[in-house]
KEKE-3310 file (N, C-alpha, C; in steps of 0.2 Angstrom, whole numbers, plus 5000, padded with zeros to 4 digits):
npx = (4415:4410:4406:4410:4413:4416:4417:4431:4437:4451:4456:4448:4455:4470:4483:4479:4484:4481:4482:4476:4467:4462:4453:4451:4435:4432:4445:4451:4467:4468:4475:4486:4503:4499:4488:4492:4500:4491:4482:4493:4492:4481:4478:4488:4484:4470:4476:4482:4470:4462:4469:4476:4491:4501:4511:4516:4516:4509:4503:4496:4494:4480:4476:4477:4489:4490:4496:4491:4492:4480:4476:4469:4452:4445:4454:4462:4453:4451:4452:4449:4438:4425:4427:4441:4436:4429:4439:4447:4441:4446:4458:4454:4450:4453:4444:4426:4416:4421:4422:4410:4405:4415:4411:4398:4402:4409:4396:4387:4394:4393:4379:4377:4373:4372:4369:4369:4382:4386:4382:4388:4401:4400:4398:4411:4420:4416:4421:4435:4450:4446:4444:4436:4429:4441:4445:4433:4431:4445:4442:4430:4435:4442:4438:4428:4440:4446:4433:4432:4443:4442:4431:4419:4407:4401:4404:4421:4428:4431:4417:4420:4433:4448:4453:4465:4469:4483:4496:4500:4517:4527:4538:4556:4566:4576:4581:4589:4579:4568:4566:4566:4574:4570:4563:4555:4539:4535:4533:4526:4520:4533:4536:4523:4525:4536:4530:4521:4530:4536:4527:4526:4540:4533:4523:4531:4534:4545:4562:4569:4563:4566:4567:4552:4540:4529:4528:4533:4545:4554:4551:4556:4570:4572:4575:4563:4557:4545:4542:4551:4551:4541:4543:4551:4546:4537:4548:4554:4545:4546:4548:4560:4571:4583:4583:4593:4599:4590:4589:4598:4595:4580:4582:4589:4578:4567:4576:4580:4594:4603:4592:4582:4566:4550:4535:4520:4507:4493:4488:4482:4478:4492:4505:4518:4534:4549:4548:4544:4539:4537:4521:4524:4538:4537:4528:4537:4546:4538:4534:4543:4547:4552:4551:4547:4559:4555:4559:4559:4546:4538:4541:4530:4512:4503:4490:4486:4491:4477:4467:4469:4462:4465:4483:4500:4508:4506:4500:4492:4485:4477:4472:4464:4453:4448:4442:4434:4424:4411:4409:4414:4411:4408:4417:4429:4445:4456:4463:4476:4483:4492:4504:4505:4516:4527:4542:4537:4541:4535:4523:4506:4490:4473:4462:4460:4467:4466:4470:4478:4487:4500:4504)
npy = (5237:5221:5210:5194:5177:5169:5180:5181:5171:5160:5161:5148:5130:5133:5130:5137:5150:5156:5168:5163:5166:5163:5167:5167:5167:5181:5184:5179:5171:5156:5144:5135:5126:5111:5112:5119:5109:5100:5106:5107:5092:5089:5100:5094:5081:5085:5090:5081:5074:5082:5086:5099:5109:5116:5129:5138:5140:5146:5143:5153:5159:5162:5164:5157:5157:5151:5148:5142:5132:5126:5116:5114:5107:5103:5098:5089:5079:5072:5061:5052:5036:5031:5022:5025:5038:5033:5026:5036:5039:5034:5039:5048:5040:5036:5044:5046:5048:5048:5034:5027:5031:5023:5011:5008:5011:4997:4991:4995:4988:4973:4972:4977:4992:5001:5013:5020:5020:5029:5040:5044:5045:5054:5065:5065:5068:5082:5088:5088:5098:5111:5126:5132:5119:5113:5122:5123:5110:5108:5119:5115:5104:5105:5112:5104:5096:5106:5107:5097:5094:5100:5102:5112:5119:5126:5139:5138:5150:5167:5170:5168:5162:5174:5177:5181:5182:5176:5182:5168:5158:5161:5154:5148:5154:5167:5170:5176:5185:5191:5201:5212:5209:5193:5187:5175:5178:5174:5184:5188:5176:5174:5185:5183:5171:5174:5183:5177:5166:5176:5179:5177:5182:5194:5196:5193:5182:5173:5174:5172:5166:5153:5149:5145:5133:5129:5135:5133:5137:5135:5121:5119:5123:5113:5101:5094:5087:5090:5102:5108:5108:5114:5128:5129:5130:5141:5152:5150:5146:5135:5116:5109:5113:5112:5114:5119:5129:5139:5142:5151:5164:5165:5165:5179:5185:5184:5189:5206:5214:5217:5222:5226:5228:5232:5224:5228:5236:5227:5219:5206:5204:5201:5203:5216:5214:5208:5209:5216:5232:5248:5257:5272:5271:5267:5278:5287:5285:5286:5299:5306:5304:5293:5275:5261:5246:5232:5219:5222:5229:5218:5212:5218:5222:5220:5225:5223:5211:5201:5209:5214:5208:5204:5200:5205:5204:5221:5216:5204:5208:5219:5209:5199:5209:5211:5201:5202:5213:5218:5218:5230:5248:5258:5270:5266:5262:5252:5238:5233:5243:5254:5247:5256:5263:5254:5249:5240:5237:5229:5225:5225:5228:5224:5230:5246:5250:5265:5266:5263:5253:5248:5239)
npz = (5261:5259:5273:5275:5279:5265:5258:5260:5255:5247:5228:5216:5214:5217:5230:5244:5257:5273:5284:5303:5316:5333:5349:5366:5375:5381:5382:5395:5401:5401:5397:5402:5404:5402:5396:5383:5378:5378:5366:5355:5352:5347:5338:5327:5325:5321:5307:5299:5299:5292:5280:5280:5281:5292:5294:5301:5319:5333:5353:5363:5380:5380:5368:5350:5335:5317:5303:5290:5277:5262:5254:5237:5236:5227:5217:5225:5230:5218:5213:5223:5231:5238:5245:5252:5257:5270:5276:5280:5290:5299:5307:5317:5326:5339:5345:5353:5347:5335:5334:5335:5324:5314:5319:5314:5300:5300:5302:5292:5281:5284:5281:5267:5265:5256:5252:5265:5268:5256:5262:5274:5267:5261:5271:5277:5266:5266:5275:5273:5268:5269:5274:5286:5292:5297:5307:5316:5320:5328:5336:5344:5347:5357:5365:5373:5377:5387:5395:5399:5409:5418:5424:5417:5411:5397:5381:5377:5366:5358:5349:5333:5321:5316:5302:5287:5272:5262:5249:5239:5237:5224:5209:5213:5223:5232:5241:5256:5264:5255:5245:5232:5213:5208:5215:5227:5230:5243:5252:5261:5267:5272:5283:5288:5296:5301:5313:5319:5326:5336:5345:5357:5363:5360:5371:5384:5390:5384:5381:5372:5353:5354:5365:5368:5371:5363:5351:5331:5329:5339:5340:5327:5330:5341:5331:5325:5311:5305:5308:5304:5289:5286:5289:5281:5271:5271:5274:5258:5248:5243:5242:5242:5248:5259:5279:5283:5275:5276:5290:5294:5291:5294:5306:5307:5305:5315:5325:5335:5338:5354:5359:5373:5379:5385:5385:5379:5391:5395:5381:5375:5389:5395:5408:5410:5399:5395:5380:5365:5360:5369:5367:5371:5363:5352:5346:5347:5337:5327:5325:5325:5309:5306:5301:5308:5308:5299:5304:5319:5320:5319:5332:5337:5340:5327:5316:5305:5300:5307:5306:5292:5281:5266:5260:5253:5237:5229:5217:5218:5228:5221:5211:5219:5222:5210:5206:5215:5212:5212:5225:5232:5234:5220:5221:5221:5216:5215:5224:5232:5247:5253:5268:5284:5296:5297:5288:5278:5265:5249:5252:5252:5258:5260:5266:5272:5285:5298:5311:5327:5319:5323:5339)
capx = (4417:4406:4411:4408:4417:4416:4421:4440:4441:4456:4453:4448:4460:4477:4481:4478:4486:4480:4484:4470:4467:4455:4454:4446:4433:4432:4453:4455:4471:4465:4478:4495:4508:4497:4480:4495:4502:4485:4481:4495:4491:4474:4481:4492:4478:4466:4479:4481:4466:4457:4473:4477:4497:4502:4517:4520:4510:4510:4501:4498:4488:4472:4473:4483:4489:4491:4499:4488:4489:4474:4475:4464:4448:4443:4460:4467:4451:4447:4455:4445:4434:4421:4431:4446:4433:4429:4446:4451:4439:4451:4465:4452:4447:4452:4440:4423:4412:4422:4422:4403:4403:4417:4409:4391:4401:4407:4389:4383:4398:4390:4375:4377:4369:4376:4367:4371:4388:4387:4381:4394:4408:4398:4400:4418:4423:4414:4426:4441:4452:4441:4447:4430:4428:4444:4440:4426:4432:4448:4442:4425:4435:4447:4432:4426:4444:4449:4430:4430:4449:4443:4422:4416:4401:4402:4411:4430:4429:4429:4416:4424:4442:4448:4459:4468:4472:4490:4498:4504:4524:4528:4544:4560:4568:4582:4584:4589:4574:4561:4566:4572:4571:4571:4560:4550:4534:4532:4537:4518:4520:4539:4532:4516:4528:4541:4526:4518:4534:4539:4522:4530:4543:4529:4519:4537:4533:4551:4567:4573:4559:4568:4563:4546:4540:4526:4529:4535:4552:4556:4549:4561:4575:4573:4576:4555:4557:4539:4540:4557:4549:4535:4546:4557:4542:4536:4552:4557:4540:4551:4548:4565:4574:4581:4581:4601:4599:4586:4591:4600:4591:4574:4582:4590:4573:4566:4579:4582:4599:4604:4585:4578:4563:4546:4528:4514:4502:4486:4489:4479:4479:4499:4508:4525:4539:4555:4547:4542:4542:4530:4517:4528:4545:4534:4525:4541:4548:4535:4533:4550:4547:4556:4547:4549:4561:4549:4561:4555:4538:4536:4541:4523:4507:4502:4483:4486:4489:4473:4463:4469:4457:4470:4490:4505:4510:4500:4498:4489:4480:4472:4470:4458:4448:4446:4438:4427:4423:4404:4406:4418:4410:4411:4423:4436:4447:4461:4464:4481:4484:4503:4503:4508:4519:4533:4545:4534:4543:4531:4517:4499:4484:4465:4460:4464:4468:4470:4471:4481:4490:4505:4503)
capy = (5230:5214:5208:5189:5171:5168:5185:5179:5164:5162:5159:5138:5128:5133:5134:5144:5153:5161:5167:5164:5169:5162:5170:5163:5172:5188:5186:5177:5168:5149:5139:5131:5120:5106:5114:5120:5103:5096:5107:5105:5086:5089:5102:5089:5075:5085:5092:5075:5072:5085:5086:5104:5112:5120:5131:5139:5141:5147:5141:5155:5156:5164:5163:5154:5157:5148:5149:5137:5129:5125:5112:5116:5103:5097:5094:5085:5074:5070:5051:5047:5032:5032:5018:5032:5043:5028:5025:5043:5043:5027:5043:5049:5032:5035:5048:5043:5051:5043:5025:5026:5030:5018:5004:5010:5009:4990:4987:4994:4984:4969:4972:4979:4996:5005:5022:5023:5022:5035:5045:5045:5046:5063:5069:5065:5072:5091:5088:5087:5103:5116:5130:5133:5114:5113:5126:5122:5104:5110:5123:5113:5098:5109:5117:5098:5091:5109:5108:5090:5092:5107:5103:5118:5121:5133:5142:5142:5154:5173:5171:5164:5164:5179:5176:5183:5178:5178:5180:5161:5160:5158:5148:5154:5157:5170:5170:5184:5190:5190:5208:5213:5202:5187:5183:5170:5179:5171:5187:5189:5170:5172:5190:5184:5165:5177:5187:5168:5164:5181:5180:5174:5188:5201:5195:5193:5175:5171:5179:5169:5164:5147:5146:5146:5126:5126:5137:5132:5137:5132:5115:5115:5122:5106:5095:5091:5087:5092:5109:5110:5106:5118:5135:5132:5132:5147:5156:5149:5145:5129:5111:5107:5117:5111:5120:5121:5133:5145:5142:5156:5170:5167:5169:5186:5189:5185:5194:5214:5212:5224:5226:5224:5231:5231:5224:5233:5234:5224:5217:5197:5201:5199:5210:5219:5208:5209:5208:5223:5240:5253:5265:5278:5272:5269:5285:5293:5284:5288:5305:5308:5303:5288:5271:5255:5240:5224:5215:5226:5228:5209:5212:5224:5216:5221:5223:5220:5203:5200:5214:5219:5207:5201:5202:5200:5211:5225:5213:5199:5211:5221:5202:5200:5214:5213:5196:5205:5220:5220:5219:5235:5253:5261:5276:5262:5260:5245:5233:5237:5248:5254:5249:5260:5260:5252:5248:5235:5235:5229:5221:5227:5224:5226:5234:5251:5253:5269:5268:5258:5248:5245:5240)
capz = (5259:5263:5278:5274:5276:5260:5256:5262:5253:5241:5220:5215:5207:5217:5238:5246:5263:5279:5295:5308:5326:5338:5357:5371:5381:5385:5384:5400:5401:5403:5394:5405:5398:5400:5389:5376:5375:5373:5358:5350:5349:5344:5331:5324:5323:5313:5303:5294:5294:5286:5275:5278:5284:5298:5291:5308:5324:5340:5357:5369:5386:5377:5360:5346:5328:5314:5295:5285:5268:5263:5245:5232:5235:5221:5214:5230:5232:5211:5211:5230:5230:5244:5253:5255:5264:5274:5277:5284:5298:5305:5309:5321:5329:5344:5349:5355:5341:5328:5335:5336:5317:5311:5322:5310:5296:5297:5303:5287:5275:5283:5279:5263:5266:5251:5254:5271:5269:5250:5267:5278:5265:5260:5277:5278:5259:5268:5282:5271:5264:5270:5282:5292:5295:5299:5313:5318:5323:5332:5343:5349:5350:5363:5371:5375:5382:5393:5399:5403:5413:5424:5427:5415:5403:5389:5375:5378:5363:5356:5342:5326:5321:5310:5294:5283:5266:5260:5243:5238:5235:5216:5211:5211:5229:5229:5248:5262:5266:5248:5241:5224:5207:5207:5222:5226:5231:5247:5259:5264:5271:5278:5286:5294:5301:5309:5317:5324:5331:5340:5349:5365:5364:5363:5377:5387:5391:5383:5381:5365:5353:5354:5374:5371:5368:5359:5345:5325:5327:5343:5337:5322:5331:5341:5326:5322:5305:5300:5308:5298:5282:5285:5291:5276:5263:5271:5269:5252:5244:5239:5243:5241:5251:5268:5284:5284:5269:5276:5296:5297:5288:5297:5313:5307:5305:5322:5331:5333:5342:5360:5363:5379:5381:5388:5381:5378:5393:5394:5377:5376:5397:5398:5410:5408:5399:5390:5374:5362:5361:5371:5365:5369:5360:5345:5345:5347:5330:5324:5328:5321:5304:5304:5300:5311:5302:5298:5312:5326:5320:5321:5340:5343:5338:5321:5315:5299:5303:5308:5301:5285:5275:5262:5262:5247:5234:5226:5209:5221:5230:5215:5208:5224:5221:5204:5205:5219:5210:5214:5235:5235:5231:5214:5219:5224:5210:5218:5230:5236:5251:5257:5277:5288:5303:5295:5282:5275:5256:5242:5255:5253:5259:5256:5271:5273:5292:5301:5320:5329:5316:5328:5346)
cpx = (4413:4411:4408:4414:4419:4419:4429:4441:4447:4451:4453:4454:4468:4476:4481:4481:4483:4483:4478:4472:4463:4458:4451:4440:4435:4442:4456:4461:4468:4471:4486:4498:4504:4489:4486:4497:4497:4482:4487:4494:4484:4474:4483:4486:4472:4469:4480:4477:4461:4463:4477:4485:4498:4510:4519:4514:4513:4504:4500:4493:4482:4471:4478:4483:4490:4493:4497:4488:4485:4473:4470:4458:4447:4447:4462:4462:4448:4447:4451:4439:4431:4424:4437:4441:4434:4436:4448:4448:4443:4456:4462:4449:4446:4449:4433:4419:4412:4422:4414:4404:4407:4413:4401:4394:4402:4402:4385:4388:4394:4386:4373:4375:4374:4375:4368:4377:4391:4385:4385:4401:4406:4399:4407:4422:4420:4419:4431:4443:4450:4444:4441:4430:4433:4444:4438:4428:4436:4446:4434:4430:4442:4444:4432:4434:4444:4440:4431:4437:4446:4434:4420:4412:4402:4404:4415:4432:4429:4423:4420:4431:4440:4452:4461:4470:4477:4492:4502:4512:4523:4536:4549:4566:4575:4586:4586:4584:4567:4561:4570:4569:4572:4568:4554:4543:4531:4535:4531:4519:4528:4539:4527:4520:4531:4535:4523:4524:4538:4532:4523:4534:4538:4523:4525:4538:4542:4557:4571:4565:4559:4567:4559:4544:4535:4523:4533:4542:4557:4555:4555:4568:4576:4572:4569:4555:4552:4539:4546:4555:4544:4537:4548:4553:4540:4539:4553:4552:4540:4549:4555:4572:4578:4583:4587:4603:4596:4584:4591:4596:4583:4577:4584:4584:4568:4570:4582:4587:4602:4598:4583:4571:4556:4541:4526:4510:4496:4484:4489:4479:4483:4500:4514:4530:4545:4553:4543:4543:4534:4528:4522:4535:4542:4532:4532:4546:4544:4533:4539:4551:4549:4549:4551:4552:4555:4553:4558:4549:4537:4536:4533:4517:4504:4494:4484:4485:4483:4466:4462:4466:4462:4479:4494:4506:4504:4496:4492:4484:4474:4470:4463:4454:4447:4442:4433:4425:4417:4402:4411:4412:4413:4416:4432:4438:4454:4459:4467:4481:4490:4498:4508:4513:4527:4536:4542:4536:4538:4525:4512:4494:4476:4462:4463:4463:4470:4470:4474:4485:4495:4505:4509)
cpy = (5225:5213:5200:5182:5170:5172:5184:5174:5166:5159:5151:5138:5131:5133:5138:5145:5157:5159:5166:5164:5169:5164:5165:5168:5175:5188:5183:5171:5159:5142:5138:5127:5114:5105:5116:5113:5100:5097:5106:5097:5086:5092:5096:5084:5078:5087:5087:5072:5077:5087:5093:5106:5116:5124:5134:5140:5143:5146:5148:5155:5159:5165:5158:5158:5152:5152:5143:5134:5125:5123:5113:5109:5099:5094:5087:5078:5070:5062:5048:5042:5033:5028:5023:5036:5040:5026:5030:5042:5038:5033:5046:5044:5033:5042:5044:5042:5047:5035:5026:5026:5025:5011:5005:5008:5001:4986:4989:4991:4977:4966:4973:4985:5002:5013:5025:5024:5025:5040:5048:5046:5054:5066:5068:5070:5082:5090:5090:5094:5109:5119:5130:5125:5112:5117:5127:5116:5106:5113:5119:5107:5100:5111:5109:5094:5096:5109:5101:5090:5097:5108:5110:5117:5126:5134:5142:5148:5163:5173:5166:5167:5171:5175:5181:5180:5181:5177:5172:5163:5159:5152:5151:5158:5161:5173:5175:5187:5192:5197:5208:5210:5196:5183:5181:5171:5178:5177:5187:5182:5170:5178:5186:5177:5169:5183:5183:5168:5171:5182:5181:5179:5195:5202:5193:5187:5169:5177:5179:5166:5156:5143:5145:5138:5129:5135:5135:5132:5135:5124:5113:5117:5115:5099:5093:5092:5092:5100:5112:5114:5112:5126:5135:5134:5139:5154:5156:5150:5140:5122:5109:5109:5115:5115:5123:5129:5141:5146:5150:5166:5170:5168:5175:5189:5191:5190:5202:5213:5218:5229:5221:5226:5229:5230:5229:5230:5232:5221:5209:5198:5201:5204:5212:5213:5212:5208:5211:5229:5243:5255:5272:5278:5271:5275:5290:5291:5286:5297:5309:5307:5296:5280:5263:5249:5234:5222:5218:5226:5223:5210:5215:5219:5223:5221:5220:5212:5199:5203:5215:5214:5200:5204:5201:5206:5216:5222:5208:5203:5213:5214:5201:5201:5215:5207:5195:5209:5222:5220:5228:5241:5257:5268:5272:5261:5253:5244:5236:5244:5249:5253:5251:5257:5258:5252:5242:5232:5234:5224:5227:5224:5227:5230:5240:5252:5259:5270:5261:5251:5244:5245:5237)
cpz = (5263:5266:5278:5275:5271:5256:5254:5260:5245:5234:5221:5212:5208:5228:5237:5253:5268:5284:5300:5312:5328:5345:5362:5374:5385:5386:5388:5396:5403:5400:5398:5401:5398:5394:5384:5374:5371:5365:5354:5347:5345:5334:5325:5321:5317:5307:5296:5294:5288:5279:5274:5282:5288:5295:5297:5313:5329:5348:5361:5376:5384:5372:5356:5339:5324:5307:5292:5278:5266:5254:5243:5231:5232:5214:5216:5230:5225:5210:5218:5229:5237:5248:5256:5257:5271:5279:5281:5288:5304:5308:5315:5327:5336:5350:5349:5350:5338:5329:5334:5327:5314:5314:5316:5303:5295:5299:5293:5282:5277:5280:5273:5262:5261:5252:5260:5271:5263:5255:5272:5275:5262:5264:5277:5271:5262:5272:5280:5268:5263:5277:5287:5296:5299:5308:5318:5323:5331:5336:5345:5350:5358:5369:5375:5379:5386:5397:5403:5409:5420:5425:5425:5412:5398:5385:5378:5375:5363:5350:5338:5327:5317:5305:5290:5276:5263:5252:5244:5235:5224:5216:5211:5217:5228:5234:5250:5262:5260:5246:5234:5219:5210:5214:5223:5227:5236:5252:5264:5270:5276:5284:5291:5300:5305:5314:5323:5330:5336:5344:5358:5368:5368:5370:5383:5392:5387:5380:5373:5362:5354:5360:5374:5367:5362:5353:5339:5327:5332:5343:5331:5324:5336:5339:5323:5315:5300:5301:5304:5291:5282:5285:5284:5271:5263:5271:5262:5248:5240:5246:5244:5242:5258:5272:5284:5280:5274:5287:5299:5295:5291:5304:5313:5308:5309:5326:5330:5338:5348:5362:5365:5383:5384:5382:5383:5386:5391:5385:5379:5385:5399:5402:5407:5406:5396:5382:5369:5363:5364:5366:5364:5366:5354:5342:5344:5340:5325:5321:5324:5313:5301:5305:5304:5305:5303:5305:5318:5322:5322:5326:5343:5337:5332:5317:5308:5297:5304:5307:5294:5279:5270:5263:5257:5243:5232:5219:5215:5224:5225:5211:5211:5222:5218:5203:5210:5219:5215:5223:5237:5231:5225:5216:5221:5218:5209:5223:5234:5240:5255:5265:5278:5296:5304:5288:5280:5265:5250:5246:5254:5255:5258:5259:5273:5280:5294:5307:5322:5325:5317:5334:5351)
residu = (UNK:UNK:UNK:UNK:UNK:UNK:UNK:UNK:UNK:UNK:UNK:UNK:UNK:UNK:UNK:UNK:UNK:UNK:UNK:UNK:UNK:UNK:UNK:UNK:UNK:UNK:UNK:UNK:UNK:UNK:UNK:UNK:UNK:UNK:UNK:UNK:UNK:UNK:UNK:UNK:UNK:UNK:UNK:UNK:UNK:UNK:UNK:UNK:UNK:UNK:UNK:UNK:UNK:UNK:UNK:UNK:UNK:UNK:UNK:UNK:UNK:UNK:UNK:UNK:UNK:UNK:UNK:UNK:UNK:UNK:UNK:UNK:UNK:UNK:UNK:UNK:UNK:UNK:UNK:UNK:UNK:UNK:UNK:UNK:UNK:UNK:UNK:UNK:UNK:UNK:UNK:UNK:UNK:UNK:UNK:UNK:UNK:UNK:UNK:UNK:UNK:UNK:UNK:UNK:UNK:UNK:UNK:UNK:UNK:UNK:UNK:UNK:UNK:UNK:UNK:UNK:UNK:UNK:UNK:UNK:UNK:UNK:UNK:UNK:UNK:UNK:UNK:UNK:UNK:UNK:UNK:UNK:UNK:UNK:UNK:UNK:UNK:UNK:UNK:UNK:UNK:UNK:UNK:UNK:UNK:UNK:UNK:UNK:UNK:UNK:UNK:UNK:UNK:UNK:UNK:UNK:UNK:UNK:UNK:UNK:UNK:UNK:UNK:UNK:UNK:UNK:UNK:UNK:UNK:UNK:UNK:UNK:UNK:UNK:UNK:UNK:UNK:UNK:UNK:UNK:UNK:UNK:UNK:UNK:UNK:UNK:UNK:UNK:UNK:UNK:UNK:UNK:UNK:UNK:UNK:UNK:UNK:UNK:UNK:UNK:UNK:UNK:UNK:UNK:UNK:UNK:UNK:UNK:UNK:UNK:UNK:UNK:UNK:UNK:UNK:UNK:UNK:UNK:UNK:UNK:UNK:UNK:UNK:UNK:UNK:UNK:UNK:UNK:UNK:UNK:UNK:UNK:UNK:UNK:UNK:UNK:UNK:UNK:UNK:UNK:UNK:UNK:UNK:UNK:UNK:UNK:UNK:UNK:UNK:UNK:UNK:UNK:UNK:UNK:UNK:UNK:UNK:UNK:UNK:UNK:UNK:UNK:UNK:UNK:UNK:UNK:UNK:UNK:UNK:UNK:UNK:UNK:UNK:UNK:UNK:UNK:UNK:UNK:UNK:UNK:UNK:UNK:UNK:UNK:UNK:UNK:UNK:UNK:UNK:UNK:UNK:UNK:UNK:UNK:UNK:UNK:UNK:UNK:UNK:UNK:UNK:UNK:UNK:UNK:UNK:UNK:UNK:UNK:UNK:UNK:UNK:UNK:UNK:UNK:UNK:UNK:UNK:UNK:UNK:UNK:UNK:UNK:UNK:UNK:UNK:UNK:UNK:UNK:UNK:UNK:UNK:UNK:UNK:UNK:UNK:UNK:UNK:UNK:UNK:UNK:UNK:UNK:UNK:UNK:UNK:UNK:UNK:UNK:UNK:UNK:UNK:UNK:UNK:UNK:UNK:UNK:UNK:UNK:UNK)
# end
């Protein structure tokens, strides 16, 4: 399989969903409560401007996640006139960069410099609705505040993020968990949020996922409208749903109740916590024939998540792969591949994994 960017992008002409996940170098732990705070306002800032959704997140000391939705281009931007390009860079104003080019552009409306500023609204329209750019901004513009607070040089990062591409919900929501008839299609999206938001658990940095500040749900269990709004789309698949509805069925989902266990060592550099299952109690479910529930898997860290290419049913999957015939080998005959490890229900993915799919 081409291992390419472009590879993982979703089809034109509808959102699209991923998970991404960027590290830091080499893993060290570098982020405290006051570098998480930071990004999340940073998150937040570009999030409106580049116009794209944060459906759940998680902050932790050396990496982050995201649940992205990512509107379809040249739908979202078809009625923009070039002064609405011009216009967006005002949301960024108060960085230094963008003051330099907004003070450029009302030098060139003075002057009337029509092509310099069909140049800067070009540049701005690349910026907009696009995962890489979005990206790209975020984590250099993160690199540049935690170098500047702590006198450092260099990459903060791993490389590039990864991503996943997620099936899109359909319509339809039919609630408890996204099994059966009559379901919305969105389990890939309500699956990979409760996996964001249990991050803290698995790394044993909180004991409730609700202790931990700078994560989605602990954001909308303290009233945050937006993170509200964004959990419930990712359960439901629905606009029009409020959180009251879909409250309590996501947190049956986060929590495995009358377990106290240990993390994984050396997992992102954490030590021992209260949150996850060893090596050894897995291996020994395993071992036994029996298949971990999704709620406990979500508690161990998951490659799928982050490996398995694409994610969603078998029909979405084979969709995928049939509209990228020509990067897969002729003896491949689909897309969809059962994961392993757990009760995963009717989730597939593109990448077939087999070592350590559960950690």
């Amino acid at each position: 399989m081409r291992k390419t960017r472009e590879f993982l992008l979703g089809p034109e002409g509808q959102n699209n969903y991923y998970h991404v996940v960027s590290r830091t170098a080499g893993r060290a732990i570098l982020f405290g409560d006051d570098e998480k705070e930071a990004f999340r306002v940073l998150m937040l800032r570009q999030l409106k401007f580049s116009g794209l959704r944060a459906l759940a997140w998680c902050f932790m000391g050396n990496h982050f996640h995201l649940l992205l939705e990512v509107p379809d281009k040249e739908a979202a931007l078809r009625s923009w006139s070039r002064e609405d390009y011009l216009e967006r860079l005002k949301m960024l104003k108060g960085e230094w960069s963008t003051k330099m080019v907004v003070a450029e552009v009302e030098r060139c409306q003075e002057m009337g410099a029509e092509s310099r500023l069909d140049e800067i609204a070009a540049g701005v329209k690349e910026r907009l609705f696009d995962l890489s750019m979005f990206m790209k901004e975020l984590k250099m513009k993160m690199t540049l505040s935690y170098n500047k607070k702590h006198g450092r040089d260099g990459t903060l990062w791993q490389g590039r993020f990864k991503s996943v591409l997620l099936e899109p919900p359909s319509q339809g929501y039919g609630g408890q968990g996204g099994s059966g008839e009559g379901d919305d299609g969105s389990e890939a999206l309500r699956t990979v949020a409760a996996y964001i938001d249990l991050n803290p658990i698995r790394a044993g940095l909180a004991q409730v996922p609700e202790g931990y500040r700078w994560c989605s749900y602990a954001a909308a269990v303290s009233g945050n409208r937006g993170a509200r709004q964004a959990l419930t789309f990712a359960v439901t698949g629905r606009q029009r749903v409020t959180w009251k509805k879909v409250e309590a069925e996501y947190r049956c989902l986060l929590y495995v109740k009358g377990e106290e266990v240990e993390a994984d060592r050396g997992v992102d550099g954490y030590e021992k916590g209260k949150g996850g299952f060893s090596q050894e109690e897995i291996a020994e479910v395993l071992e036994t024939g029996g298949r971990l529930p999704v709620a406990v898997a979500l508690r161990c860290r998951v490659r799928y998540f982050s490996d398995g290419a694409v994610l969603g049913s078998q029909r979405f999957v084979d969709e995928f792969f049939e509209d990228k015939r020509g990067d897969f080998g002729k003896k491949r005959k689909n897309g969809g591949r059962r994961m392993r490890g757990a009760q995963w229900g009717e989730l597939r993915v593109l990448r077939d994994l087999r070592r350590d799919v559960i950690g």
